[in-house]
KOLBANU-365965 format. One line per 4 residues: their letters; for each residue y, z, x of C-alpha. Coordinates in nm, 3 decimals. Layout:
<recs>
a = Y,Z,X | ...
</recs>
This chain:
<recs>
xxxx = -2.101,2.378,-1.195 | -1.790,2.159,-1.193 | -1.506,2.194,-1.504 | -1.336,1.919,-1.666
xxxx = -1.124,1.865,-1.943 | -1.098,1.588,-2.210 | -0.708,1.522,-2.292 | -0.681,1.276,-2.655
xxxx = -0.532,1.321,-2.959 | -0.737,1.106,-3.135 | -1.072,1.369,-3.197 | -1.330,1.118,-3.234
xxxx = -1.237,0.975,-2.860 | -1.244,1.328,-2.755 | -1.593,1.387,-2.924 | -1.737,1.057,-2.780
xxxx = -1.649,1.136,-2.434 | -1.801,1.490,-2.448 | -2.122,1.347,-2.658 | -2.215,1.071,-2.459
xxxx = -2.189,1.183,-2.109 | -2.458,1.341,-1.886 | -2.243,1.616,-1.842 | -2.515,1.867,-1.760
xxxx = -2.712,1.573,-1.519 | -2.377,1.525,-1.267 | -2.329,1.864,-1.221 | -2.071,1.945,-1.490
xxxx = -2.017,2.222,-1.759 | -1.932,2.119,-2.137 | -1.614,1.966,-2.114 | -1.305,2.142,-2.249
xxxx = -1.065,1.921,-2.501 | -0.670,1.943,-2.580 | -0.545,1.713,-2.825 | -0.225,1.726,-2.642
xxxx = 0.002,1.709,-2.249 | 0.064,2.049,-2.354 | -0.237,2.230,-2.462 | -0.374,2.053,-2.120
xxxx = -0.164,2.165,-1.890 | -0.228,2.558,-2.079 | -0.647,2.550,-2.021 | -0.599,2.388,-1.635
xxxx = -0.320,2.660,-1.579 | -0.607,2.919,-1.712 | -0.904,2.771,-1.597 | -1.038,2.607,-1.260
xxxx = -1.085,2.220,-1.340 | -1.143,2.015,-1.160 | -1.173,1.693,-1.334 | -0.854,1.551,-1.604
xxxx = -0.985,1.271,-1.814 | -0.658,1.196,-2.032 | -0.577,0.852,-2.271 | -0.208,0.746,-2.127
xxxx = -0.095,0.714,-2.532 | -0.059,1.039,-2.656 | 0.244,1.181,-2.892 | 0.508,1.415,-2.743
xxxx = 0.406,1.404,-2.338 | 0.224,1.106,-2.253 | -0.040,1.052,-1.979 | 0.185,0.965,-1.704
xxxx = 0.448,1.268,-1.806 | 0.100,1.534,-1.778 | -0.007,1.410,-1.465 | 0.370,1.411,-1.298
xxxx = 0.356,1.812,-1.479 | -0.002,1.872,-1.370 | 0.087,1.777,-0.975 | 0.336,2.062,-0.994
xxxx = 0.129,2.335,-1.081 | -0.252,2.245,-0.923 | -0.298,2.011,-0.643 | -0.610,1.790,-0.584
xxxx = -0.712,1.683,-0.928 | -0.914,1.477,-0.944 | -0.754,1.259,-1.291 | -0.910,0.945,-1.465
xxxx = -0.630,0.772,-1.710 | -0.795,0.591,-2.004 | -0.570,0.329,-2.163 | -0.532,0.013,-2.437
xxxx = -0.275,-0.138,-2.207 | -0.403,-0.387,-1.943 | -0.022,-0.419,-1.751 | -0.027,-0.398,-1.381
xxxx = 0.262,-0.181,-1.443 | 0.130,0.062,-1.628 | -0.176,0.111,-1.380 | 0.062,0.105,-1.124
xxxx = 0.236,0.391,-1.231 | -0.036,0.615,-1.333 | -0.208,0.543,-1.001 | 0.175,0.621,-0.773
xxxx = 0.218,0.993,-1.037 | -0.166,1.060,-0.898 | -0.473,0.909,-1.116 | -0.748,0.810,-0.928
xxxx = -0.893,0.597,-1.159 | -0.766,0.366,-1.474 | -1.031,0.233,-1.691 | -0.922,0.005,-1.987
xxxx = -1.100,0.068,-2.317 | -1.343,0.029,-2.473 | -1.451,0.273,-2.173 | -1.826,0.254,-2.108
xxxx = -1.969,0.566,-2.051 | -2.132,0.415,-1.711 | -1.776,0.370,-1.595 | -1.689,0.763,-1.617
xxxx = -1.992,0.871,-1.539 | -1.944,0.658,-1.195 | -1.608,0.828,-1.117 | -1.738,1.148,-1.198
xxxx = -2.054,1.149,-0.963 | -1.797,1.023,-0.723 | -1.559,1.325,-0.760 | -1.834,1.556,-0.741
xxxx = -1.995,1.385,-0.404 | -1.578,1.467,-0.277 | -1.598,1.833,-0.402 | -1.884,1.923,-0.223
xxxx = -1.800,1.725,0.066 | -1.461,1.925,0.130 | -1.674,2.258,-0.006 | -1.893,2.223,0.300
xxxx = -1.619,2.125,0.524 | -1.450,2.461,0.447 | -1.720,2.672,0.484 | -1.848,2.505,0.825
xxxx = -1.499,2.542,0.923 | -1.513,2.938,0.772 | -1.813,3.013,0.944 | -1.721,2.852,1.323
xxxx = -1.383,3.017,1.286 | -1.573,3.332,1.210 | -1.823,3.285,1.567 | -1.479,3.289,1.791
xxxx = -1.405,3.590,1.982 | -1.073,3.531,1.910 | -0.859,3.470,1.614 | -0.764,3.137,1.506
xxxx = -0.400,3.245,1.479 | -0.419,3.351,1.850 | -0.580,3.093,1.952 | -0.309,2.805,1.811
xxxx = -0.083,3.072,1.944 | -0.203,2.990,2.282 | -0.288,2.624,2.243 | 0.104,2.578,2.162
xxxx = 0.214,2.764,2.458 | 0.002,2.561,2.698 | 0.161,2.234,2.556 | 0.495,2.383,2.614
xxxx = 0.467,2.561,2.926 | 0.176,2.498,3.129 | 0.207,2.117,3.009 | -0.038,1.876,3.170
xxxx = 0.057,1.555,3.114 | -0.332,1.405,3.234 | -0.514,1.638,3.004 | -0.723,1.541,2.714
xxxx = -0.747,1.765,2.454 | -1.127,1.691,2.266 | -1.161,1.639,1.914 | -1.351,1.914,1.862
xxxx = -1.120,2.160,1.990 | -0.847,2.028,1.781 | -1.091,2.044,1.509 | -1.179,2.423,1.543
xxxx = -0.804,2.468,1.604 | -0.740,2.281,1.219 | -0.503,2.024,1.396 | -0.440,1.650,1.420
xxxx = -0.675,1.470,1.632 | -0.459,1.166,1.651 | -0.071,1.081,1.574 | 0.079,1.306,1.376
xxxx = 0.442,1.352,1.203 | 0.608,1.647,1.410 | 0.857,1.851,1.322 | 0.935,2.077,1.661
xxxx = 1.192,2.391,1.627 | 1.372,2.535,1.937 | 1.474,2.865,1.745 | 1.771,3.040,2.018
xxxx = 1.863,3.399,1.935 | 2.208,3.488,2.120 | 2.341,3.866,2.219 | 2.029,3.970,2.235
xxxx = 2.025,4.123,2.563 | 2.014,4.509,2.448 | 1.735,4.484,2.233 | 1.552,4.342,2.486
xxxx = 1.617,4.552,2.712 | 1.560,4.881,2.484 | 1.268,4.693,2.347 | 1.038,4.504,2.513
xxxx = 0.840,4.366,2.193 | 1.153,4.315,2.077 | 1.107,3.908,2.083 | 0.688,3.975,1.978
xxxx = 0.839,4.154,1.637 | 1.053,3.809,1.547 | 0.772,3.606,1.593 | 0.576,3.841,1.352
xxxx = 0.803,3.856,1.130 | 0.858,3.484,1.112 | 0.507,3.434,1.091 | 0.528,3.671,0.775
xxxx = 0.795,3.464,0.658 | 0.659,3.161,0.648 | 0.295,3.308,0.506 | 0.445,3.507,0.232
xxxx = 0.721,3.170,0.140 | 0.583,2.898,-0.081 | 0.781,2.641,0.076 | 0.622,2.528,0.360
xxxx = 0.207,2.590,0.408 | 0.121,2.822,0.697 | -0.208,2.634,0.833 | 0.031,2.376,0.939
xxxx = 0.295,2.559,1.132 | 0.255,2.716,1.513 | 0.470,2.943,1.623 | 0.530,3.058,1.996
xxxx = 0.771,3.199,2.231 | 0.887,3.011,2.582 | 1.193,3.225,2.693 | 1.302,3.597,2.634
xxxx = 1.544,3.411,2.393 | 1.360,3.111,2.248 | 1.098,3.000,2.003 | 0.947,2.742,1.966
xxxx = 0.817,2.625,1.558 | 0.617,2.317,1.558 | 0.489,2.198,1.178 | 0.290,1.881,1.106
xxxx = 0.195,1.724,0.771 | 0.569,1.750,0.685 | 0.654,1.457,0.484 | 0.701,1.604,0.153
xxxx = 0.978,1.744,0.303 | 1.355,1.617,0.231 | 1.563,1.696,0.526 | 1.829,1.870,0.338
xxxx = 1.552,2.095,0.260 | 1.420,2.130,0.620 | 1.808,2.198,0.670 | 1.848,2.487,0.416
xxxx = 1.467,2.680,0.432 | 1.611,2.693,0.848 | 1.942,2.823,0.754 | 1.765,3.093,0.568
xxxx = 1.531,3.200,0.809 | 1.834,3.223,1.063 | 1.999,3.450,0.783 | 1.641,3.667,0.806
xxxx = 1.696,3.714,1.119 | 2.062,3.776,1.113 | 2.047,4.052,0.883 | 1.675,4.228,0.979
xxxx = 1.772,4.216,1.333 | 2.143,4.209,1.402 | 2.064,3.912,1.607 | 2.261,3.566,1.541
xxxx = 2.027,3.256,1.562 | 2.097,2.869,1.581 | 1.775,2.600,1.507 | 1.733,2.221,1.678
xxxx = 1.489,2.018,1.467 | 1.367,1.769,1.604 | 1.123,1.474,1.367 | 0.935,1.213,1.505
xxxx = 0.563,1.089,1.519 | 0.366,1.168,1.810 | 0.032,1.298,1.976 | -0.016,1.624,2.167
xxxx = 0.058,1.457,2.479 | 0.425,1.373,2.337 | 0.497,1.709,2.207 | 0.622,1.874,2.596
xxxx = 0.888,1.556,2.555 | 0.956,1.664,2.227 | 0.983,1.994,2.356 | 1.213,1.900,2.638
xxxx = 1.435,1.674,2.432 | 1.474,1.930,2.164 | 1.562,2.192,2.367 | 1.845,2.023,2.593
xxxx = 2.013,1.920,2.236 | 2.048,2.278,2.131 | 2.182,2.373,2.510 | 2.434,2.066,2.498
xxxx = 2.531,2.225,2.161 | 2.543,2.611,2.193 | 2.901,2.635,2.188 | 2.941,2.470,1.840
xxxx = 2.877,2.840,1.720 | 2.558,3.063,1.542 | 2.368,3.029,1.279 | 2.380,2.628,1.291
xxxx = 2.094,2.383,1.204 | 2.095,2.053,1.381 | 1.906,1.788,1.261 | 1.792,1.530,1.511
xxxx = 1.605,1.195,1.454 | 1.469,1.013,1.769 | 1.688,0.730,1.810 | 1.382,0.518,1.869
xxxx = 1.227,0.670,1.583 | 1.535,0.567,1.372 | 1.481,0.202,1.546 | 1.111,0.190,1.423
xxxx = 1.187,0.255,1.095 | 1.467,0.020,1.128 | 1.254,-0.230,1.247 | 0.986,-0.150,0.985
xxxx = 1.261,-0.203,0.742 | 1.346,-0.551,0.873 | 0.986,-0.634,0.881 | 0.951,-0.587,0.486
xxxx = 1.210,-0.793,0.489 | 1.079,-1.057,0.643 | 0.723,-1.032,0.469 | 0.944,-1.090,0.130
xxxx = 1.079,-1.400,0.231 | 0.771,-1.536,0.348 | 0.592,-1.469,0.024 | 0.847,-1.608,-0.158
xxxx = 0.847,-1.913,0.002 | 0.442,-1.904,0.067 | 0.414,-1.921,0.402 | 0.103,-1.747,0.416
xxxx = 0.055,-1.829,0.853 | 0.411,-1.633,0.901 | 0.282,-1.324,0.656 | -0.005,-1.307,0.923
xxxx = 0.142,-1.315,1.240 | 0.399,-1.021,1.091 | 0.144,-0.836,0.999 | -0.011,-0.834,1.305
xxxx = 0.255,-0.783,1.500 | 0.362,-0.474,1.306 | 0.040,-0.287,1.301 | -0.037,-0.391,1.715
xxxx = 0.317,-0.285,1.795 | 0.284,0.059,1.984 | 0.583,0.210,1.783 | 0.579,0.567,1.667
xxxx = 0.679,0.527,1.297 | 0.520,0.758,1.030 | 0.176,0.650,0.828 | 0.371,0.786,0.518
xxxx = 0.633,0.487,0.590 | 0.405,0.230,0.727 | 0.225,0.300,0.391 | 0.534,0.254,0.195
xxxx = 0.629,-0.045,0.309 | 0.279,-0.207,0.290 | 0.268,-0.069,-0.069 | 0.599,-0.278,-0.106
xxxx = 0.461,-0.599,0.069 | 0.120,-0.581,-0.140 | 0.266,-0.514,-0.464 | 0.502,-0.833,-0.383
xxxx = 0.196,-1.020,-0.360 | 0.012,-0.887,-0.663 | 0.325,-1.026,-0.868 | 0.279,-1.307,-0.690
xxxx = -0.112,-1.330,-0.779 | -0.038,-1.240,-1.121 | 0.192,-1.522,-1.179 | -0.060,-1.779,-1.059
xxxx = -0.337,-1.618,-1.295 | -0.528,-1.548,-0.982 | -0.532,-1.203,-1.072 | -0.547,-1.043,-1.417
xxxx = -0.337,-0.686,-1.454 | -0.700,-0.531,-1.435 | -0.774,-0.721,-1.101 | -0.391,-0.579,-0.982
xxxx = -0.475,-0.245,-1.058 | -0.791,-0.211,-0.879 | -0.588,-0.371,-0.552 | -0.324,-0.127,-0.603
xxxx = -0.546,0.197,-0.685 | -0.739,0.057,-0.276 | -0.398,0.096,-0.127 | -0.285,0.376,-0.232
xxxx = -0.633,0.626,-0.133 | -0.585,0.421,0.188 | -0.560,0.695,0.463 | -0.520,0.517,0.821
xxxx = -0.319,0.192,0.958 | -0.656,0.023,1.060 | -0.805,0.017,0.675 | -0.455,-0.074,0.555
xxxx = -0.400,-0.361,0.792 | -0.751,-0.541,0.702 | -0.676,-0.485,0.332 | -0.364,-0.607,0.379
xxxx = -0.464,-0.948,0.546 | -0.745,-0.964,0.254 | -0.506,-1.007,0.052 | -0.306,-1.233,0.188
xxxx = -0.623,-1.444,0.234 | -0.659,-1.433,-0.123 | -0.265,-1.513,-0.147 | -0.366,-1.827,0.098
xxxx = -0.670,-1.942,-0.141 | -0.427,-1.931,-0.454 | -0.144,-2.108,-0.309 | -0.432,-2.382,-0.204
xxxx = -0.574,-2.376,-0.533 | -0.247,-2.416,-0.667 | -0.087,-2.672,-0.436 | -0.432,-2.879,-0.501
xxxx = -0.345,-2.904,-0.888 | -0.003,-2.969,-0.838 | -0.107,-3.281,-0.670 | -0.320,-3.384,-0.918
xxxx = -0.116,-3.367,-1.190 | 0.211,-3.569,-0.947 | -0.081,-3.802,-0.923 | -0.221,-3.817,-1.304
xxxx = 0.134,-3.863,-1.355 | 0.202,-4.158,-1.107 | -0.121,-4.349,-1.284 | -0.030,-4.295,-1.621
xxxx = 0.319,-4.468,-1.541 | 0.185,-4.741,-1.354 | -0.099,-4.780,-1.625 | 0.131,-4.799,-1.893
xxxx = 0.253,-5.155,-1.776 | 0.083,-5.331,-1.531 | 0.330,-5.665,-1.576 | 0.608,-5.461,-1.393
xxxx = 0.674,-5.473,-1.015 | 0.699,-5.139,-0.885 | 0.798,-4.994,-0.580 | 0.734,-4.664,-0.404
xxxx = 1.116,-4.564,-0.445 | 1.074,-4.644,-0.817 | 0.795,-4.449,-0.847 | 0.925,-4.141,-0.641
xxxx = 1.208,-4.183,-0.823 | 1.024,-4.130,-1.172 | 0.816,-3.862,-1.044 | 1.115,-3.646,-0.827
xxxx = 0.956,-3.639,-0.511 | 0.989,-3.783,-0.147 | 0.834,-4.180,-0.123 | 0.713,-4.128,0.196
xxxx = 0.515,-3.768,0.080 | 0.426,-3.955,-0.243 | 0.278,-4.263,-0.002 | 0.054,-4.018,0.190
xxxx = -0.027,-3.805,-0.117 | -0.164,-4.127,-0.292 | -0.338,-4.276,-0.044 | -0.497,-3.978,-0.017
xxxx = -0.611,-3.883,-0.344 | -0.647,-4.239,-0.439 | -0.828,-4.440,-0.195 | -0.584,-4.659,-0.206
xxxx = -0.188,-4.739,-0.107 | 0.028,-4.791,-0.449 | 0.038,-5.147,-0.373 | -0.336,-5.161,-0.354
xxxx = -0.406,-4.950,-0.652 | -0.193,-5.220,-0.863 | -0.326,-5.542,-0.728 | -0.667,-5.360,-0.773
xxxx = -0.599,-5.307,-1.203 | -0.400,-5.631,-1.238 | -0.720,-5.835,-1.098 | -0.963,-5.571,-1.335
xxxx = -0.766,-5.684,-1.612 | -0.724,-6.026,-1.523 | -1.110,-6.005,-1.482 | -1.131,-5.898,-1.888
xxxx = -0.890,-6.167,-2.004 | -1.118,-6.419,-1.783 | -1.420,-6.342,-1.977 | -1.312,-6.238,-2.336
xxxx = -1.083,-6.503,-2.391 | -0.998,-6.874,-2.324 | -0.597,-6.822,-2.212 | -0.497,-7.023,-1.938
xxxx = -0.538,-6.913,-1.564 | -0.137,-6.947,-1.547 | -0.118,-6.760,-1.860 | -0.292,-6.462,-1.748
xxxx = -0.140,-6.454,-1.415 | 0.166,-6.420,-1.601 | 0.021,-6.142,-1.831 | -0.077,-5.956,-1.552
xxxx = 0.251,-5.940,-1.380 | 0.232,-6.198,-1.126 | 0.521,-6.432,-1.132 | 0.330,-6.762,-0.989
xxxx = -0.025,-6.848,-1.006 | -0.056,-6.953,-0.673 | 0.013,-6.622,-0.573 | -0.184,-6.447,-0.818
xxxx = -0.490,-6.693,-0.755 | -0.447,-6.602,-0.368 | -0.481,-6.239,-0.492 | -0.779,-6.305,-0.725
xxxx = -0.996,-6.462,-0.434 | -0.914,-6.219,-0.171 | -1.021,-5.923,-0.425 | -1.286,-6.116,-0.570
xxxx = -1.441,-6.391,-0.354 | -1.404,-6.654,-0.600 | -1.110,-6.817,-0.792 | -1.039,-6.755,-1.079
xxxx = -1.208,-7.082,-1.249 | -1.541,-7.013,-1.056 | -1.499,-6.656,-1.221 | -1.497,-6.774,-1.517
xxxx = -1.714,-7.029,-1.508 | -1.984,-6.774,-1.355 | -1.880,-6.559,-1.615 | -1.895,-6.269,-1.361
</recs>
């Protein structure tokens, strides 16, 4: 059975959540309830849960405060936020501190129930993942540990540049079957020449006991770090899934180890790290690259860590950081055909720039847009969250890029929809002012003048909302209403020519008969 917790300090909300659901029916136990962040964050620290449903107004620690507490002490909560407030920001936030899900109340109970099947589904899916893992780890004849051992040495020393390595090898291996963020560490010990030669596992105990170190510290995880050796006085560290990582930390958890080994071994020790994005193909390069830095920089002394950042991977990001740059400028001044032709040429570039940055900058572009959205009420804050929440679970560049060009389809329609009523009300506008007195002679100037805008854009604009050129559209109501005077009343022909803004009957009779096909007289006497 699965656990979950019920976080309100309002009892009766509490009550209502834990009455009404089919706890028993998804697959869950009786929900525990804290009226409080901090009586929460007590019962997950003491029990297993592995559901959070928590209203983002509470006194003391609210919603967003728990989850940023709960992320430090239990990963992979699954947490639903439940909130009065229907800002984009607010959903925004809870979903970027961790919530998968932000329902607005009143909550229906079909609406939790919905995430919680789902969450359940994603339990036992990674459940069964593990143990098929557990169990085909378990039918090798050797360990896993040796095995990755190996793998890495291959890479490095026996490299084969044409060689594919399969899926499921990787898979069995636990490592990235695609891309990946690398972090590759040439590790040289110096004066170590006598141990070696008194002890020939002398370099086999380092590795072990680096291996300890990194199992036994919390800092980084040990199913994504390989360690192996390539020369009597060189290891090699390679570490994936490192972006949580700041590189002053990556700096300092290095200096330490080289301190370990300093002091356990009487051996001094200098690092080269080396971070960029690459497949397995790339990482012999890496290799290579990595370890003629640290030989070009031996003689700056021991115990060093140098940092290095591809150049080209500092251009990527560089160029990523342009191309956000770029994307703003084009939404703001809607030029929805330039969005999409940068947005496919940054995702079909073949650059090597992180998925954590590509994300970031895409979460940049698309939250742009939402604001964008939001201002044309094409999308309620409800409509925003639910965009933003898709984003953010996205886990690959392909998904992101079509969600990404969704939306700016969606940006296209609303700047359409938008651009459509704008002309109609330039238009309403431009009728009401010629409407309002039909005796005056107006030009297009005039009227562009009145309304702000260009006479020759007006011209085309009229003509073709209208039917009709301006000039047409006012001979067309001075005859209508020359027409009215004709058969309500007995004023003169020369009278109403007058009253209808022509300044000499001939003309206006001319006008009458080419609109009409009779003159005025014959109109009347018809009484047409």
């Amino acid at each position: 059975m699965f656990k979950a917790i019920i976080v309100d300090d309002e009892p009766s909300h509490r009550e209502g959540i834990a009455r009404h659901v089919n706890w028993k029916g998804l697959g869950f136990d009786v929900p525990l309830q804290a009226e409080s962040g901090e009586e929460a964050i007590n019962l997950i620290k003491e029990n297993e849960i592995d559901v959070v449903i928590a209203d983002i107004c509470m006194p003391s620690m609210n919603g967003l405060e728990m989850i940023h507490r709960i992320n430090s002490i239990r990963q992979n909560l699954d947490i639903i936020i439940i909130s009065g407030y229907d800002e984009f920001e607010y959903a925004r936030a809870a979903m970027e501190e961790g919530a998968r899900a932000y329902l607005l109340k009143p909550v229906k109970v079909e609406e939790i129930e919905k995430w919680l099947k789902k969450f359940r589904d994603e339990i036992i899916h990674r459940q069964q993942t593990i143990d098929d893992d557990m169990k085909l780890k378990k039918s090798l004849n050797v360990s896993i540990d040796l095995a990755r051992k190996s793998f890495l040495e291959s890479i490095i020393v026996s490299y084969d540049s044409h060689k594919e390595y399969s899926e499921q090898i990787l898979n069995t291996l636990g490592l990235p079957t695609h891309d990946f963020d690398c972090l590759l560490g040439v590790i040289t010990t110096y004066d170590c020449d006598k141990q070696l030669y008194n002890d020939s596992n002398f370099q086999d105990r380092i590795i072990s006991r680096l291996e300890d170190y990194i199992k036994k510290d919390a800092f980084f995880d040990e199913r994504y770090i390989l360690i192996a050796p390539t020369w009597i006085n060189e290891i090699i560290v390679l570490g994936y899934d490192f972006q949580r990582y700041t590189k002053s930390e990556l700096t300092q958890y290095f200096k330490n180890l080289c301190k370990v080994i300093q002091e356990e071994y009487g051996v001094s020790a200098s690092v080269a790290l080396n971070l960029a994005r690459t497949d397995w193909r790339g990482v012999n390069d890496l290799y290579k690259q990595t370890a003629l830095y640290m030989y070009n920089h031996k003689n700056e002394g021991t115990s060093q860590v140098f940092l290095i950042e591809d150049e080209r991977t500092l251009n990527d990001k560089q160029e990523s950081i342009d191309f956000a740059k770029e994307m703003s400028n084009a939404i703001a001044v809607q030029d929805v055909d330039g969005l999409v032709n940068l947005t496919n040429i940054f995702f079909c570039r073949d650059k090597k720039v992180p998925f954590v940055s590509i994300k970031a900058i895409v979460c940049s572009i698309v939250n742009e847009i939402l604001k964008a959205l939001n201002n044309m009420d094409k999308y309620d804050n409800a409509q925003c969250m639910n965009v933003w929440q898709d984003i953010l679970i996205t886990d690959n560049t392909v998904e992101l890029r079509r969600k990404l060009l969704k939306l700016i389809f969606t940006f296209n329609e609303s700047i359409n929809e938008k651009n459509k009523n704008k002309k109609h009300y330039t238009i309403d506008r431009a009728l009401e002012y010629l409407n309002a007195d039909l005796s005056r002679d107006v030009t297009v100037q005039d009227l562009a003048l009145y309304l702000n805008i260009n006479p020759s854009y007006l011209s085309v604009l009229f003509k073709k909302e209208v039917g009709l050129t301006i000039t047409e559209y006012v001979t067309k109501k001075r005859i209508d209403k020359a027409k009215e005077y004709l058969r309500s009343s007995t004023k003169k022909v020369n009278d109403i020519a007058s009253m209808v803004g022509y300044q000499t009957p001939a003309y206006f009779i001319y006008q009458f008969k080419k609109l009409v096909g009779c003159t005025p007289a014959e109109f009347r006497e018809r009484r047409l």
